[in-house]
N, C-alpha and C positions, 0 to 999 in steps of 0.2 A: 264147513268149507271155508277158503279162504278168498275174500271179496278182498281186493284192491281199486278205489275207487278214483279215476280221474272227473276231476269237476272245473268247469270253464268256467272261472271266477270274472269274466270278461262278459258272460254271456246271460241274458235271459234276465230271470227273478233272482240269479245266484249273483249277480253284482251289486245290486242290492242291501242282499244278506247280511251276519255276521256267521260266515263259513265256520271258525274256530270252533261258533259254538252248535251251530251246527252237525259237523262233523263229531264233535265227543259226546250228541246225542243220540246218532246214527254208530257210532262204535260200539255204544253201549245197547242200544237195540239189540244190533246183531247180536253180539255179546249173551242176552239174554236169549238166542234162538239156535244158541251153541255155536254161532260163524264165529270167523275173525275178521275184523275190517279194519282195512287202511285208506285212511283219505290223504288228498294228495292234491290239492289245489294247485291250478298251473293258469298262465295267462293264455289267450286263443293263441299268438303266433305258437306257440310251445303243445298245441292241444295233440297235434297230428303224431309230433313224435311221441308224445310222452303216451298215447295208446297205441303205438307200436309196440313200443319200449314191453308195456303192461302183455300185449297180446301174445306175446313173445316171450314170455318169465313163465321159467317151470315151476318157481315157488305160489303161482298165482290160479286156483284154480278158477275164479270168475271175474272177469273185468267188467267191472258198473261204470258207467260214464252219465253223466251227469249237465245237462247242458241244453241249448237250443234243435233244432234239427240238422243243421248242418253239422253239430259234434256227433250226433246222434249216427247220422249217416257216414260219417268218418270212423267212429266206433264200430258201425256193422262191417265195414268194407274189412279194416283190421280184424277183426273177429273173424269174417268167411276166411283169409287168407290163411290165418292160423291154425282156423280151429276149436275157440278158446271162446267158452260161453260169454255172451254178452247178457248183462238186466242194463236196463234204460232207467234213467231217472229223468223224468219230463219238468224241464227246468227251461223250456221255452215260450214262445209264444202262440204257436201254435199245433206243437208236439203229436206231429200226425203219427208217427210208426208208433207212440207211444198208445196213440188212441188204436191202432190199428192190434196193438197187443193188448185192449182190453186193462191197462195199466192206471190205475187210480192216476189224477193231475192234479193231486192236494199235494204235495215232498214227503209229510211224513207219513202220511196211507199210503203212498210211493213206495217208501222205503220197509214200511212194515211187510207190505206184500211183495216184496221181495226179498226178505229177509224170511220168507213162511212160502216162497215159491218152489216152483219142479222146472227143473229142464229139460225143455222141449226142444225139437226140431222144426226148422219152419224152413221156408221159398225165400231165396234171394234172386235178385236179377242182373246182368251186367249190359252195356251199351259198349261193346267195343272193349270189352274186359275188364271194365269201370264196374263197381259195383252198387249200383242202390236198393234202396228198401224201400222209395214210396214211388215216385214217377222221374222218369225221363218226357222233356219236352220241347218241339220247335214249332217255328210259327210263332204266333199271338201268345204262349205260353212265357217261353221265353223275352218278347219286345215287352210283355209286363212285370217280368222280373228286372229285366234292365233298366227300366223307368222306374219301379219302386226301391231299385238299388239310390238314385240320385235323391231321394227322398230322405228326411229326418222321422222319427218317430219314438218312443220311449216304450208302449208296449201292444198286448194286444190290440188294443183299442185303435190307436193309431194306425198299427200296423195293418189292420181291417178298412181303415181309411185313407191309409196313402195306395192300397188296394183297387180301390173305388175311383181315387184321381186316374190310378194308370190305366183301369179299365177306359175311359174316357180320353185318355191323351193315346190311347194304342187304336182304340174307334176311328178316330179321325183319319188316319192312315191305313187302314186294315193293311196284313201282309197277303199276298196270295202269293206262290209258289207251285211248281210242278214238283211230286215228288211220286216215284216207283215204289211198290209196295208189293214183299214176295214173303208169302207165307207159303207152309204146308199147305194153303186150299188153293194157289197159283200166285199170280202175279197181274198187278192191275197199276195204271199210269192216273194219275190225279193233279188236278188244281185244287189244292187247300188254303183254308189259312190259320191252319193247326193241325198238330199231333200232340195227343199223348198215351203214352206207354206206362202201364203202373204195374207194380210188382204185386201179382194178382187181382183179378178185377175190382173195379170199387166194388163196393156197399151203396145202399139206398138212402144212407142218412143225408143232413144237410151239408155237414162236411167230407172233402171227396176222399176217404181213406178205404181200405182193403176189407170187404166182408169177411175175407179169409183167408189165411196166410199160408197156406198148404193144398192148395189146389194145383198147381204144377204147369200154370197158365197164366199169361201175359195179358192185362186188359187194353185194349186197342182200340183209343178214343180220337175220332177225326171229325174237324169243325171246317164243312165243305167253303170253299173260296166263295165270299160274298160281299154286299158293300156294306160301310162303313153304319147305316143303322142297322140292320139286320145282325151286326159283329156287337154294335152296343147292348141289344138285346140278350145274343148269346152271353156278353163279360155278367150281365148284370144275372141271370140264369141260375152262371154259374157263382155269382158272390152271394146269393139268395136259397142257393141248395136245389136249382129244381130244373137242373140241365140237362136233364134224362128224358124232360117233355120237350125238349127245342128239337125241330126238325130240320133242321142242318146239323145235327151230332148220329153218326153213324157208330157203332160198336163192333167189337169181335173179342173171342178171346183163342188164343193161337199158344203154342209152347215156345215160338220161334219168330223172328221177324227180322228182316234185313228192308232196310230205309235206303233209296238211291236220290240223287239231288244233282239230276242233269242240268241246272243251270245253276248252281249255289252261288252266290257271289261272294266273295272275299268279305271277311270281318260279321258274317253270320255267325250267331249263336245258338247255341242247345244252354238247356238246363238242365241239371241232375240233382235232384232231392233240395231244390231251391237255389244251386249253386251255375253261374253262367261257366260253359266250356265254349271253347271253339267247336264249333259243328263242323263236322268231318263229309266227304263226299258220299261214304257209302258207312252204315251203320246197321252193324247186326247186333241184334237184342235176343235177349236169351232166358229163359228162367232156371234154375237149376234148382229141383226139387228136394227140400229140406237138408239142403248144405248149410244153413245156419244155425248156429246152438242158442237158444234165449233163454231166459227166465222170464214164464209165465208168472202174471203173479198168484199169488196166493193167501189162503187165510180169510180171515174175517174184510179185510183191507179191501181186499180185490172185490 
């Protein structure tokens, strides 16, 4: 097959690197597993088009993307639209759809085991036609992304740690919010101070990724309106892996879900797969079952 590989030399462990040589070790891999692979370093403003560009090329039959989760997540949307199998290479810092594909997060076990992978079909989701692969979230999800947005950090470690500040600077303030919530089993009116929505429900591990990725259901995570320690509790829960025993997190899983936000104020935000959007008045969530084409991996690697 032919792999053309966009790689966010901006992004992750790949900034780091020396990509050159990189890349004509991973050519040659393939190379030995009968692909052909093209690598194609681009800077992040340049990430968005340049896997369009790839998703969109009939000479291309798989586009590998390479990069943190936000390329990742940009990679899948492109891929649903098209069509056009995607493999991950988990070259971030916390590479959840990566983990959530069961994908080695050493580069070169990465790349072997997708270079010895099958394409599979999996669940992708959208929020209003937006596409993600790990969650959509508002409330306390999102006011901690935005506070660790103003944050410095270099990698996991950090990134783990300027985590834990915003858990702690988002406590002191908890959000609560009214919001309508209409699924398949009705409709019900809430004071929260959290939602989120993941592209099928977690798993049990300590980090919060997809059990599994073809169940054709939406996991539906809501952290009831509380004060400011009782929210310290929940952040830390969930930085600790064990938020499935707090009892302010109510669950469901639904194929469907429309969000209303009868008091929204202006300049509110949503996130999607780590990324802050404008949050919208009314938000329908969706899953479409096995619209995305990956590469599972494979081989010894996997």
């Amino acid at each position: 097959m032919r792999f053309l590989a966009i790689l966010n030399k901006d992004g992750g462990t790949l900034r780091s690197m020396d990509l050159d040589a990189f890349c004509r070790q991973a050519e040659a891999l393939f190379a030995e597993e009968g692909h052909h692979l093209v690598c194609r370093k681009v800077g992040a403003d340049a990430v968005e088009a340049a896997l369009d560009e790839v998703a969109n090329d009939p000479e291309v039959d798989v586009m590998l993307a390479g990069g943190g989760d936000g390329t990742i997540s940009a990679a899948a949307a492109a891929a649903y639209r098209s069509g056009k199998p995607l493999a991950v290479l988990p070259a971030g810092t916390m590479n959840l759809f990566a983990r959530a594909l069961d994908m080695p997060l050493e580069l070169d076990q990465a790349l072997a085991s997708i270079a010895r992978g099958t394409i599979e079909t999996i669940d992708i989701a959208t929020a209003n036609g937006r596409p993600f692969v790990h969650q959509f979230g508002v409330g306390i999800h999102a006011r901690l992304v935005k506070i660790r947005n103003e944050m410095t950090y270099r990698d996991r470690a950090g990134k783990m740690l300027a985590n834990l500040r915003a858990i702690i600077a988002a406590a002191i303030d908890p959000p609560r919010f009214e919001v309508e919530m209409v699924s398949p089993d009705g409709a019900r009116k809430q004071t929260v101070s959290g939602i989120a929505v993941s592209n099928n429900p977690l798993g049990d591990g300590p980090i919060p990724v997809a059990g599994r990725l073809d169940s054709g259901l939406l996991g539906v995570y809501v952290a009831a309106g509380t004060s400011s320690r009782d929210l310290f509790a929940l952040g830390l829960d969930v930085f600790i892996g064990r938020w499935r025993d707090n009892a302010l997190v109510s669950e469901a899983e639904v194929p469907e879900l429309v969000l209303r936000f009868p008091k929204k104020k202006r300049g509110n935000h949503a996130v999607v797969d780590g990324e802050l959007i404008r949050l919208e008045p009314s938000v329908t969530l969706k899953i479409h079952p096995r619209a995305l084409a990956v590469v599972r991996p494979g081989g010894e690697a996997a």
